[in-house]
C-alpha positions as CSV (number, residue, x, y, z in Angstrom):
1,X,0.0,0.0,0.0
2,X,1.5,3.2,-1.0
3,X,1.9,6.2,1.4
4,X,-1.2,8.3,-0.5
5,X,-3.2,4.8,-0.1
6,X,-2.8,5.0,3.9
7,X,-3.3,8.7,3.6
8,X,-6.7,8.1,1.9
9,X,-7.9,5.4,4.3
10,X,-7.4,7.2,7.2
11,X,-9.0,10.5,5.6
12,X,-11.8,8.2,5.1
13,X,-11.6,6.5,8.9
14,X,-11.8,10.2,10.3
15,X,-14.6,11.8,8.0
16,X,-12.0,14.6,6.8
17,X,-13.5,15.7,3.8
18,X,-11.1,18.5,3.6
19,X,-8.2,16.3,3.6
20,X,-10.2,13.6,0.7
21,X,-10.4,16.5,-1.6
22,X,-6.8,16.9,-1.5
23,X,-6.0,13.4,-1.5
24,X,-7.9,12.3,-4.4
25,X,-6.8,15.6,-6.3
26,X,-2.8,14.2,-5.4
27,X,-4.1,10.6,-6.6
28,X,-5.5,12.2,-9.8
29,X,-2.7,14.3,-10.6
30,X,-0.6,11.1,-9.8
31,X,-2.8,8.6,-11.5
32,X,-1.1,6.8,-15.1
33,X,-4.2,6.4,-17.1
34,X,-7.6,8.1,-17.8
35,X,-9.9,6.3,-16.4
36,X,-8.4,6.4,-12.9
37,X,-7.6,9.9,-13.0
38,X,-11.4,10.9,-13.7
39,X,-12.1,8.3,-10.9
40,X,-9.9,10.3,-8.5
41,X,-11.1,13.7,-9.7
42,X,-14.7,12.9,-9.4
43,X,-14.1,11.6,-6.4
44,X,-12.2,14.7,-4.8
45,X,-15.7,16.9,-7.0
46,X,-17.8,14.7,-4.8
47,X,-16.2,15.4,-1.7
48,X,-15.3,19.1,-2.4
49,X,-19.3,19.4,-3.3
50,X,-19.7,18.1,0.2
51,X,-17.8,20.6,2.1
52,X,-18.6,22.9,0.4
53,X,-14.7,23.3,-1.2
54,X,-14.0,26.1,-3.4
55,X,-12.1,23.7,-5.6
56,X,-14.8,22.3,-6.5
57,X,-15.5,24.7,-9.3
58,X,-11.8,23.8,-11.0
59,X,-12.7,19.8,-10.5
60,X,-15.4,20.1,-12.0
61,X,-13.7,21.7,-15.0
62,X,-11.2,19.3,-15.5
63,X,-13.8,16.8,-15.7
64,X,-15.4,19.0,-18.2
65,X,-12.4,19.2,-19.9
66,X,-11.8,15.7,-19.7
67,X,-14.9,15.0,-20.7
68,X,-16.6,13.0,-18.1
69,X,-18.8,15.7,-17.0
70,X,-21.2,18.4,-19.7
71,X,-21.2,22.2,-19.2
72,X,-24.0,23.6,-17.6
């Protein structure tokens, strides 16, 4: 298990939402292919949407831009 693995389990174990949406945004940034990078950066939208993140205006773009998500 890598270090951001551990990172995002305990995230998870605490309820930190804050510290999800950066996680997954690292693990998107990070990830080798495609389809796990929109899996992390929906993930980190979902979370960001939660707590009411300002990034979650820019993950939702990328998403857009990637697109896995249509423009409003």
């Amino acid at each position: 298990m890598t270090s951001l693995d551990a990172q995002l389990l305990a995230a998870h174990d605490a309820g930190d939402q804050r510290a999800l949406v950066d996680l997954y945004r690292a693990a998107a940034d990070r990830a080798e292919d495609v389809d796990a990078c929109g899996f992390y950066l929906t993930q980190a939208f979902i979370y960001a949407l939660e707590a009411g993140a300002p990034e979650a205006d820019g993950l939702r773009q990328r998403l857009i831009d990637m697109g896995r998500e249509l423009p409003a």
